[in-house]
ZADO-1210 file (C-alpha; in nm, 4 decimals, padded with zeros to 6 digits):
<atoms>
<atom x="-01.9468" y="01.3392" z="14.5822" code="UNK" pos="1"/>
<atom x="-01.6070" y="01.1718" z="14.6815" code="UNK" pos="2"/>
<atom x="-01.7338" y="01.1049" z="15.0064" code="UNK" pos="3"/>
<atom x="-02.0249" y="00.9228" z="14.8893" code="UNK" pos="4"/>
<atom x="-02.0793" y="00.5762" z="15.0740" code="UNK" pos="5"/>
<atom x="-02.3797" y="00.2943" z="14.9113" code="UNK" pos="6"/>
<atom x="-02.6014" y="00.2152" z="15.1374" code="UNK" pos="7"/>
<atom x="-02.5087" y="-00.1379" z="15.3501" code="UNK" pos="8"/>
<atom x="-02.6808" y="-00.4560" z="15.2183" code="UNK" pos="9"/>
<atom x="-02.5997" y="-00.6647" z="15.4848" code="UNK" pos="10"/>
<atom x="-02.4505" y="-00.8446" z="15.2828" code="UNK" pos="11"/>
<atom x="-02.1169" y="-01.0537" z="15.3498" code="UNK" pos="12"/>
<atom x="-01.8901" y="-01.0461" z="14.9929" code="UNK" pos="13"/>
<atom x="-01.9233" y="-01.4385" z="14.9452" code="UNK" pos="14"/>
<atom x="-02.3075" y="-01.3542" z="14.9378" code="UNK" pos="15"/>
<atom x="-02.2322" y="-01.0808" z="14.6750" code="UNK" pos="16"/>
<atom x="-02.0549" y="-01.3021" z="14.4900" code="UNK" pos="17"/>
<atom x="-02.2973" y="-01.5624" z="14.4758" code="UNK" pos="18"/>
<atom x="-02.5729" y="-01.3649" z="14.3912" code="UNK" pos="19"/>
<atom x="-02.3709" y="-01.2110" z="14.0881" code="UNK" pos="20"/>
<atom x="-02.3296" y="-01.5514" z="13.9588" code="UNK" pos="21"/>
<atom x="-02.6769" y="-01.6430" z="14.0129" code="UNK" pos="22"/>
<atom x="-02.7722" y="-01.3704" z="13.8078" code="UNK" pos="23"/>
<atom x="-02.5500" y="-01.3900" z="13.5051" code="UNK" pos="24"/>
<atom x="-02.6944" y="-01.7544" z="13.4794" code="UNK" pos="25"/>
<atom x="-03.0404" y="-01.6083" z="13.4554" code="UNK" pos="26"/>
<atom x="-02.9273" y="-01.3058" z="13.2419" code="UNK" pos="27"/>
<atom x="-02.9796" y="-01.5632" z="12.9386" code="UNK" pos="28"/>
<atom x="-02.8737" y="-01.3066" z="12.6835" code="UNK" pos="29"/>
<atom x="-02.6219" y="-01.1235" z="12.8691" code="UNK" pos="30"/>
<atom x="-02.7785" y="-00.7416" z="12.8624" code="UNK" pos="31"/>
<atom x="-02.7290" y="-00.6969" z="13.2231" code="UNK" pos="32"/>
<atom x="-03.0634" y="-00.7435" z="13.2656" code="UNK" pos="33"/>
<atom x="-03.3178" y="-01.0391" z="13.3609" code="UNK" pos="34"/>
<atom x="-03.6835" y="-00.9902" z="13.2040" code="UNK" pos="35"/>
<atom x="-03.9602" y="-01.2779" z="13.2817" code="UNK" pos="36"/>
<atom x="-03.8775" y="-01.4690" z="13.0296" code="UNK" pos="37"/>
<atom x="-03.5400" y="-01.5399" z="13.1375" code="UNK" pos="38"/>
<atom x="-03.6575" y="-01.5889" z="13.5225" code="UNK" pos="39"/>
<atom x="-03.9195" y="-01.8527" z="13.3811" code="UNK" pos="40"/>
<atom x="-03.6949" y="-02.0420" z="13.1858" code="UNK" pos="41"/>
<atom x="-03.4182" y="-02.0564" z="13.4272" code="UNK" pos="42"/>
<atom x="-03.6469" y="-02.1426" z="13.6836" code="UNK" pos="43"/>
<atom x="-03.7935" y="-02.4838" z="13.4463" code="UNK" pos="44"/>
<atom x="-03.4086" y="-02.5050" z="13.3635" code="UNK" pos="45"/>
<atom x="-03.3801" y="-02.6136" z="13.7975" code="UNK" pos="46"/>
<atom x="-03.7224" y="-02.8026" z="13.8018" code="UNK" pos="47"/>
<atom x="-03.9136" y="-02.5343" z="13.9757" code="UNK" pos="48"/>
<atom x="-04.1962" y="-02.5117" z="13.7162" code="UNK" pos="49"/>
<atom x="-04.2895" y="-02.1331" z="13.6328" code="UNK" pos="50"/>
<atom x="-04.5469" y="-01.9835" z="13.4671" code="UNK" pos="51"/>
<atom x="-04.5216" y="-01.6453" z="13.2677" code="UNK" pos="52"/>
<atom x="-04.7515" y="-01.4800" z="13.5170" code="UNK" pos="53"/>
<atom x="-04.5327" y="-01.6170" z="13.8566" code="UNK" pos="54"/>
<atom x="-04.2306" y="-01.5336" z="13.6209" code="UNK" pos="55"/>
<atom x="-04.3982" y="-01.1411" z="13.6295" code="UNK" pos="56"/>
<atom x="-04.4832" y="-01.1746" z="13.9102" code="UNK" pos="57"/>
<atom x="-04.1257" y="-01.2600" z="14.0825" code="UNK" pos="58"/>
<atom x="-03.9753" y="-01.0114" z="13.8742" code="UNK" pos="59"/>
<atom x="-04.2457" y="-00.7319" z="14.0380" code="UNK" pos="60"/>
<atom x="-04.1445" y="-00.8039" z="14.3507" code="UNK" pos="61"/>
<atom x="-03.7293" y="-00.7199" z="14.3773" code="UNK" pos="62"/>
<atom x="-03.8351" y="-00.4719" z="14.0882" code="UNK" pos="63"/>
<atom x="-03.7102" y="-00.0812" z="14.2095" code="UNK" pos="64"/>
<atom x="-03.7065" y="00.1401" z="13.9337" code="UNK" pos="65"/>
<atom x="-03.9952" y="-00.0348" z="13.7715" code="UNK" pos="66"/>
<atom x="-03.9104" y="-00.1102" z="13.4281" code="UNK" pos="67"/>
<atom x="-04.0184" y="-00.5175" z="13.5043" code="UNK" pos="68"/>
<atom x="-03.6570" y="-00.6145" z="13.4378" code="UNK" pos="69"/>
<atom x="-03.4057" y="-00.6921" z="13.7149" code="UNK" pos="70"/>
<atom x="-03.0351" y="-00.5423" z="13.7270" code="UNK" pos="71"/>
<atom x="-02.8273" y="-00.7201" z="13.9053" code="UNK" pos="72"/>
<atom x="-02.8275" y="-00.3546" z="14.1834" code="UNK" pos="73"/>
<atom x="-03.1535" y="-00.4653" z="14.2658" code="UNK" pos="74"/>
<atom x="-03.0719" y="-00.7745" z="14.4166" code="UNK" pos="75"/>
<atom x="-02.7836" y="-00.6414" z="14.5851" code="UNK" pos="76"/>
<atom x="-02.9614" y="-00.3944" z="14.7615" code="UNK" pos="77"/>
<atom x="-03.2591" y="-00.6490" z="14.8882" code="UNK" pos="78"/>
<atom x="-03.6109" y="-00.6412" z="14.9419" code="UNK" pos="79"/>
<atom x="-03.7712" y="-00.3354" z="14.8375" code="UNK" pos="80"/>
</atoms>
């Protein structure tokens, strides 16, 4: 489909920028992918004290295709 356009996010490129290096600092072990124990340690790592459960929890929430991981696509494209 050469005509094929992505959805708008709304968002400006600086934004898109910032949130792809937000998320390679939380992608801990660089698969492309953050899982809950990468979003709880990152989040101690800042002071903001996470539990595994909040850690699921947060990840469940921007979470589209439901595999409890986050690619960086699913923040770009925003709340669910």
């Amino acid at each position: 489909m050469k005509d094929y356009k992505p959805p708008s996010t709304g968002l400006d490129q600086h934004m898109k920028d910032t949130y792809t290096k937000l998320f390679h600092y939380f992608d801990e072990n660089k698969d492309g992918r953050i899982d809950a124990q990468e979003m709880m340690s990152t989040l101690n790592k800042f002071g903001e004290h996470t539990d595994m459960a909040k850690a699921h929890e947060n990840i469940q929430s921007m979470d589209k295709n439901g595999d409890m991981m986050l690619e960086l696509w699913e923040i770009l494209e925003g709340p669910n």
